[in-house]
C-alpha positions as CSV (number, residue, x, y, z in Angstrom):
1,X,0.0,0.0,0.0
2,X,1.3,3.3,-1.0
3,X,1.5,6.8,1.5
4,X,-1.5,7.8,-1.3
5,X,-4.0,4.6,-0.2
6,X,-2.7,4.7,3.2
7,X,-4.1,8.5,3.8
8,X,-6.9,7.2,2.2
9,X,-7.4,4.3,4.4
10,X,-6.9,6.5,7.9
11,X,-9.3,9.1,6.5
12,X,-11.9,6.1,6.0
13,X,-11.5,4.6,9.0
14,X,-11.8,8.0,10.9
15,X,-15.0,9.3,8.8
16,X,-16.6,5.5,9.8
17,X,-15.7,6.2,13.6
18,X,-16.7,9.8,13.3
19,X,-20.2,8.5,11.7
20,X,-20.2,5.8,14.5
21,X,-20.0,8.1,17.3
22,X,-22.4,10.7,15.7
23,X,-25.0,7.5,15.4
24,X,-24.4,6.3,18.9
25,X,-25.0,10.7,20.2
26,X,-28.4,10.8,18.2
27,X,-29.6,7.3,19.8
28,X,-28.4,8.5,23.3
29,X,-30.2,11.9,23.0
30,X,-33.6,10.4,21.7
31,X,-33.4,7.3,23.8
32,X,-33.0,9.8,26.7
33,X,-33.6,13.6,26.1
34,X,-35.7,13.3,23.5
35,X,-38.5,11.3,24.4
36,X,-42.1,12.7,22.9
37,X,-42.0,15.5,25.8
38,X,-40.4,16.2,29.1
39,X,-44.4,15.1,30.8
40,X,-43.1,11.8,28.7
41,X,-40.0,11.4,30.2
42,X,-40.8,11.4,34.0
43,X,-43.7,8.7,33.1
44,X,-41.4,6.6,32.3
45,X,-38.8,7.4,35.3
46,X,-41.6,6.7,37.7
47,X,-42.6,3.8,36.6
48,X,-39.1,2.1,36.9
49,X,-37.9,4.2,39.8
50,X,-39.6,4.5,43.4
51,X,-40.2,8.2,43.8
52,X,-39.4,8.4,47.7
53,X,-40.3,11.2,50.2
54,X,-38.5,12.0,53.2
55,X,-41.1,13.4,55.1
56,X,-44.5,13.6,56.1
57,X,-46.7,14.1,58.9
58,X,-49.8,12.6,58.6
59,X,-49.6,10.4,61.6
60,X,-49.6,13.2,63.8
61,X,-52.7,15.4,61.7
62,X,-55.0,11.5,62.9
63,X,-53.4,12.3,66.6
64,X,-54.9,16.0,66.6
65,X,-58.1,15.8,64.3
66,X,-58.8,11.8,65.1
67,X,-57.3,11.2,68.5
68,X,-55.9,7.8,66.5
69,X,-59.3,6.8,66.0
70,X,-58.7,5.4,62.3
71,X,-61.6,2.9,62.5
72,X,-64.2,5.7,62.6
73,X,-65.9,7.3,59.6
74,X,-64.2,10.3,59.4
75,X,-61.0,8.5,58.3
76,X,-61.4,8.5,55.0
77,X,-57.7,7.7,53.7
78,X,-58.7,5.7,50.4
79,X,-61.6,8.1,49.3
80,X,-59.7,11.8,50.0
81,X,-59.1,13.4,53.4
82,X,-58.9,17.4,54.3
83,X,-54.7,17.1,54.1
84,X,-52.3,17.4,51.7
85,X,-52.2,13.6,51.9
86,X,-54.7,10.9,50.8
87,X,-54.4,7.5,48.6
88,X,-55.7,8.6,45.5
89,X,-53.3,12.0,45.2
90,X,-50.3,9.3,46.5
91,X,-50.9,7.8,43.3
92,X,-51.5,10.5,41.2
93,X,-48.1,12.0,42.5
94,X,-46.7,8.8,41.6
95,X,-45.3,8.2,44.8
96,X,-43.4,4.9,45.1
97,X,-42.6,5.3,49.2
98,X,-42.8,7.2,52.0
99,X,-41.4,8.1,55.2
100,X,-44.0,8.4,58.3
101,X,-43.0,11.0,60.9
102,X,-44.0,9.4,64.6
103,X,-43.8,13.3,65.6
104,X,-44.3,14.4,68.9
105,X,-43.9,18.2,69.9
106,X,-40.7,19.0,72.0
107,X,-40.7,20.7,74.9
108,X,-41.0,24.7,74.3
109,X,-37.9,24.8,77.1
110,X,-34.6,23.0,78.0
111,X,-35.1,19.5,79.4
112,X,-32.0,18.0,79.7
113,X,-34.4,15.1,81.1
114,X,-36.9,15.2,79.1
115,X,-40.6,13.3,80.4
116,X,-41.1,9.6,80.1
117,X,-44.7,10.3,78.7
118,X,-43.0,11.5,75.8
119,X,-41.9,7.9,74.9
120,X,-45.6,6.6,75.6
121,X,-46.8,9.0,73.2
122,X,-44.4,7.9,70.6
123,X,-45.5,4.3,70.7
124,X,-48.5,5.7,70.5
125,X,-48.0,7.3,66.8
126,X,-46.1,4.3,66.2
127,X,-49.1,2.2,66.7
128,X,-51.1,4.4,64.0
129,X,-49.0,4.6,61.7
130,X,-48.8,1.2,61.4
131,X,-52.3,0.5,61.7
132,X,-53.6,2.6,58.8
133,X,-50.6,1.6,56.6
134,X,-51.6,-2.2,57.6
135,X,-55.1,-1.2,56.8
136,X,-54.7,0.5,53.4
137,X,-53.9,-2.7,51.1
138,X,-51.6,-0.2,48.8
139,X,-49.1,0.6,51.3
140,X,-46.4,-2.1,52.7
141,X,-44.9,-1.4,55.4
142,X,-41.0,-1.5,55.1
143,X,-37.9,-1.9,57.1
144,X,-35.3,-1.9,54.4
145,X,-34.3,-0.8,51.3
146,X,-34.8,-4.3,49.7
147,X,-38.0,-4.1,50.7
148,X,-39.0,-0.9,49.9
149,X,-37.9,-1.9,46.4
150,X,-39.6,-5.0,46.1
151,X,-42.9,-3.2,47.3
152,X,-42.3,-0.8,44.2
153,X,-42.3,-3.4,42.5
154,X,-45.3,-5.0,43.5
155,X,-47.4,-1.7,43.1
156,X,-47.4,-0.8,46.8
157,X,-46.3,2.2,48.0
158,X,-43.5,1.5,50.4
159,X,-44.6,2.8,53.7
160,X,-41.0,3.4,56.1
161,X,-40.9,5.1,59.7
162,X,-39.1,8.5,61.3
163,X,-38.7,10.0,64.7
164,X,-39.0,13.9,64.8
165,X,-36.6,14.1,67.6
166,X,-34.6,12.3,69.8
167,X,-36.4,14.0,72.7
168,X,-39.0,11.3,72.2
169,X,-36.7,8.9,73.3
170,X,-36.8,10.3,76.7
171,X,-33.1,10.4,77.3
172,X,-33.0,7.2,77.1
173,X,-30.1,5.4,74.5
174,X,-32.1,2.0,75.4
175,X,-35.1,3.3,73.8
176,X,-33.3,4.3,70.7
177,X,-33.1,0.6,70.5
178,X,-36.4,-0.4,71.1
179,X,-37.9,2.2,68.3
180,X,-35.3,0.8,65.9
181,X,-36.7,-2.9,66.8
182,X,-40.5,-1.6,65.9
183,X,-39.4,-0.1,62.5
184,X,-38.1,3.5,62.9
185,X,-35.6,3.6,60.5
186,X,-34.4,7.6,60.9
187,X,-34.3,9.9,64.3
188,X,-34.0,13.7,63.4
189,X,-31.6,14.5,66.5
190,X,-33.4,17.8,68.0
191,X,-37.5,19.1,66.8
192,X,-37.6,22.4,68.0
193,X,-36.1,23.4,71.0
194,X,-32.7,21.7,72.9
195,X,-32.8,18.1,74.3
196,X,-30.5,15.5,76.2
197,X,-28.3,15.1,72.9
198,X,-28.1,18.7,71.2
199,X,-28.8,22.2,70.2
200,X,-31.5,23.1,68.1
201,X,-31.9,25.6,65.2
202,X,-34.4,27.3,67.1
203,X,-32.8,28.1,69.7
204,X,-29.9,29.5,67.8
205,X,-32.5,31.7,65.9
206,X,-34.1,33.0,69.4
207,X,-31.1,33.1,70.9
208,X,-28.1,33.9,68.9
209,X,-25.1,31.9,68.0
210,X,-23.7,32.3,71.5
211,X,-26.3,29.5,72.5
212,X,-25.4,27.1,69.9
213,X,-23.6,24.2,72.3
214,X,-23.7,21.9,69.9
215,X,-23.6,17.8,70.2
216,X,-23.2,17.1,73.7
217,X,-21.1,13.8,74.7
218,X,-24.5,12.1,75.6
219,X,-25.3,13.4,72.2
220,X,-22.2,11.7,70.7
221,X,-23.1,8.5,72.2
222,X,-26.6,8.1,70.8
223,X,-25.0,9.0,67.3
224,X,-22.3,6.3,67.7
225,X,-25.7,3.4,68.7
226,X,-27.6,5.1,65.9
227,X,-24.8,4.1,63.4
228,X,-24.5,0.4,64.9
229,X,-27.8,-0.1,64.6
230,X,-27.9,1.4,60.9
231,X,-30.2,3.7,61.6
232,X,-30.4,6.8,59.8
233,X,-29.0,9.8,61.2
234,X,-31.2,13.0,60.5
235,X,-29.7,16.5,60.7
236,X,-32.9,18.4,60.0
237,X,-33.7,20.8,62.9
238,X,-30.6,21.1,64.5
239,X,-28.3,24.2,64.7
240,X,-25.1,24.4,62.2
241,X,-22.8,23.1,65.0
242,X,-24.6,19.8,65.9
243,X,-24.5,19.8,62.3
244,X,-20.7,20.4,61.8
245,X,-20.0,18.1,64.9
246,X,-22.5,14.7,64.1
247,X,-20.6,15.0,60.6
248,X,-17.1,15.2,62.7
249,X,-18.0,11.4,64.4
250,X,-20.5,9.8,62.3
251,X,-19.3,6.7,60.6
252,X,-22.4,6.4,58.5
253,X,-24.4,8.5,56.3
254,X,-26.4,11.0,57.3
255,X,-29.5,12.8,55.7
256,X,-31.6,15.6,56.0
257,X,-35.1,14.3,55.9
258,X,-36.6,17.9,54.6
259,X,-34.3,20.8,54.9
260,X,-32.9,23.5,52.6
261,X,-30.1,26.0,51.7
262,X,-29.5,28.8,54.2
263,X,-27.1,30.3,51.1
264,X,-30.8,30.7,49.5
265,X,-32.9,31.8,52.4
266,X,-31.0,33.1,55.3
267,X,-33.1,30.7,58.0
268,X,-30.9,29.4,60.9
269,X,-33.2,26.2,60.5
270,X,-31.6,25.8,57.0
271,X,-28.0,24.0,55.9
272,X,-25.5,26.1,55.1
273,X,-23.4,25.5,52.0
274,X,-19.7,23.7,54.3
275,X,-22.7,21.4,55.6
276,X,-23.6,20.7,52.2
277,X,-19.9,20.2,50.9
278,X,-19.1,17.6,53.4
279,X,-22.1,15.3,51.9
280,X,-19.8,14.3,49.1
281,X,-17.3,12.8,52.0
282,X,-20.0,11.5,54.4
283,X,-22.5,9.9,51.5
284,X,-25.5,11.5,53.1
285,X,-28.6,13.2,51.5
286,X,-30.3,16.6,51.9
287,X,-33.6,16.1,51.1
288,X,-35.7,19.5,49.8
289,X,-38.6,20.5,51.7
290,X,-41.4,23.0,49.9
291,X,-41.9,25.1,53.1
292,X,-42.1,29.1,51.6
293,X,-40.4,30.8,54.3
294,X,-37.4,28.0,54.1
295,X,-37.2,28.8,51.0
296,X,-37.0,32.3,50.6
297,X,-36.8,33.8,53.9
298,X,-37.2,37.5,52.7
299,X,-40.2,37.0,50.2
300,X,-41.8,33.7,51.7
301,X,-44.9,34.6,49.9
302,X,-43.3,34.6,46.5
303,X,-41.7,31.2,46.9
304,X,-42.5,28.3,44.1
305,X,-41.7,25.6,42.6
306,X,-39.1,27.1,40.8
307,X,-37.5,28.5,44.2
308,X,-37.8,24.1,45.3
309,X,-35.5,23.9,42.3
310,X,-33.3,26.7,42.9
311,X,-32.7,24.6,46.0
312,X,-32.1,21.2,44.3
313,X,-29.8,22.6,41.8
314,X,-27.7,24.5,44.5
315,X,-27.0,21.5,46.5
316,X,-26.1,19.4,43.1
317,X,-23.6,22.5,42.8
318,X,-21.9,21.9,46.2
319,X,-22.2,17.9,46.6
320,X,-23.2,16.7,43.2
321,X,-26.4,14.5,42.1
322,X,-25.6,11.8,44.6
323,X,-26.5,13.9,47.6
324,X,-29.6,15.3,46.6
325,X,-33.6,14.3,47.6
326,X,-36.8,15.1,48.4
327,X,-39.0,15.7,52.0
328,X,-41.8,17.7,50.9
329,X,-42.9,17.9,54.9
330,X,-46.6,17.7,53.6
331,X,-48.8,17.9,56.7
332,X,-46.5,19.5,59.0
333,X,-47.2,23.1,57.7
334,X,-49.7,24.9,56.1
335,X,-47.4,27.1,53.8
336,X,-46.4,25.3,50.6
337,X,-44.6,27.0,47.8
338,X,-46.7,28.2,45.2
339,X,-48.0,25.5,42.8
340,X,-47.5,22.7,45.4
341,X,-50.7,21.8,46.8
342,X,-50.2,18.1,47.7
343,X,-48.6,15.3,47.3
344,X,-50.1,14.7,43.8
345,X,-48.0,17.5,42.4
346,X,-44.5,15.2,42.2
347,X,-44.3,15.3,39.0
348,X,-44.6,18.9,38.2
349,X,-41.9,19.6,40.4
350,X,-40.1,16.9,38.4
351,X,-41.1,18.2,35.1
352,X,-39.2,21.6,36.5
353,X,-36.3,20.5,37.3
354,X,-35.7,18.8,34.0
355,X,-36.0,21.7,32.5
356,X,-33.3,23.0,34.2
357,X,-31.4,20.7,32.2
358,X,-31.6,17.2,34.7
359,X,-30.7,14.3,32.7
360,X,-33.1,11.0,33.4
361,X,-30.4,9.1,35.1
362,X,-30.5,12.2,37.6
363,X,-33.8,11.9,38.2
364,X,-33.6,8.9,39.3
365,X,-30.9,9.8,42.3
366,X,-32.9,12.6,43.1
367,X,-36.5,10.8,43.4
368,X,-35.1,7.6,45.3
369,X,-31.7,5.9,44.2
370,X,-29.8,8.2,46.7
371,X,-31.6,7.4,50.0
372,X,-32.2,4.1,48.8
373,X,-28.1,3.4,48.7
């Protein structure tokens, strides 16, 4: 072969790659990113991939309108109940699981030794949630990530368990045990004012930084049980130095079951962007919550679903699509962002951040393959 055929050859050779790779971009794009529409897209996505919330409250709304009573009439979870919560907007939100807050309120002051009622009233929302997930033949309740994946599949929507608070542990590290043993899977470490264990971002936002103390060293021992027992750690609620200091000892991931940026909205309840950072390292999960004034702290009124995205796409600026979620905290307020009304409206908050340029595989970390891990 002479230098003439051998050009010819290399030139060839390189159109057919070039072609090849062309071929292989166009399949990739339509396969993906061109799908009929963006409404088209997410279908599919939550069809294949459990869309899984962080967050909600509706065990305690049946403790203060029903007094746990879910056997009477008025419990009307299958046909459509006066929340932001019911079966039928569960599925047309397409959600695939759930956390279940056991919520009970926190002292308004200090207790160091906080009552022992608090840990009867616990089991107490314990005992409901489990009843009315046991009683709705779509949920399953779940313990693992296994499970909540094989209840996807199955059509159920996977039904897990969260403590609001390690206050309703009563100080106890031995109860910590127990609620892991009946299914809570995550304990936020302080609600809204200081406990046994912590400082909360409350009372750093009454107070001022002066009376952030931090983990305390019976604080630092329920975080070390928490992470033998693989339970979840959950940083939602607690000042910036419990956060910076649970992050210094844990040897687990942690998450925040529905939090946001205080970069973005200046709220001493919110995780500020070093917080944030240090999820690549730790593995955790900040999952986005669609409170207004969390989200915008000036203009609370004006916050949307736009401003939930804002949010989402700052944290995948800082940590990356790995560390990213959702925990609407539907039922534990009254103030959604504009255009969120319940929990049927998923996937227009989905639909948004696509738009922002999310590619399907993202998605999927965001809706459930990162708390899932």
């Amino acid at each position: 072969m002479n230098c003439i055929e051998q050009h010819r050859a290399v030139v060839g050779l390189s159109a057919i790659t070039l072609l090849a790779a062309s071929l292989w971009a166009i399949y990739r794009i339509q396969s993906e990113s061109e799908l009929p529409d963006i409404s088209a897209r997410i279908d599919n996505i939550l069809k294949n991939t459990p869309l899984i919330d962080g967050h909600n409250d509706l065990p305690y709304l049946l403790r203060i309108e029903l007094q746990n009573k879910i056997n009477s009439d008025r419990f009307t979870f299958q046909q459509g109940l006066a929340s932001h919560t019911d079966l039928k907007r569960l599925r047309q939100g397409r959600v695939g699981g759930q956390f279940w807050s056991v919520f009970m309120e926190c002292p308004d002051t200090k207790h160091i030794d906080d009552p022992s009622h608090i840990v009867r009233d616990t089991l107490e929302q314990i005992d409901v949630a489990r009843r009315f997930i046991e009683a709705t033949p779509e949920l399953r309740f779940c313990s693992t990530a296994a499970s909540a994946v094989e209840a996807f599949k199955a059509g159920k929507v996977a039904s897990m368990l969260g403590a609001e608070g390690l206050h309703q542990t009563g100080s106890s590290i031995a109860v910590i045990r127990q609620l892991w043993d009946l299914g809570v899977r995550y304990i936020t470490v302080t609600h809204n004012s200081d406990n046994a264990y912590a400082t909360a971002a409350a009372t750093v936002t009454a107070l001022g930084t002066d009376a952030d103390a931090g983990l305390s060293s019976f604080g630092a021992l329920a975080i070390h049980e928490m992470n033998r027992l693989g339970m979840m750690v959950d940083l939602s609620h607690t000042s910036h130095r419990t956060m910076r200091q649970v992050l210094d000892i844990a040897r687990s991931p942690v998450i925040f079951s529905h939090s946001t940026c205080y970069a973005l909205a200046s709220n001493y309840r919110n995780t500020p962007d070093d917080v944030i950072k240090r999820l690549k390292t730790n593995g955790g999960v900040l999952m986005v919550m669609f409170v207004k004034r969390f989200l915008n702290a000036t203009h609370p009124e004006s916050a949307d679903v736009e401003t939930v995205v804002d949010h989402i796409m700052h944290i995948v600026g800082l940590a990356g699509w790995d560390h990213v979620g959702i925990g609407g905290d539907f039922d534990g307020t009254v103030t959604l962002a504009n255009g969120i009304h319940s929990v049927a409206d998923y996937p227009k908050l989905l639909e948004a951040v696509m738009r922002r340029g999310a590619t399907d595989k993202q998605i999927k970390k965001l809706i459930g393959e990162n708390i899932l891990r």
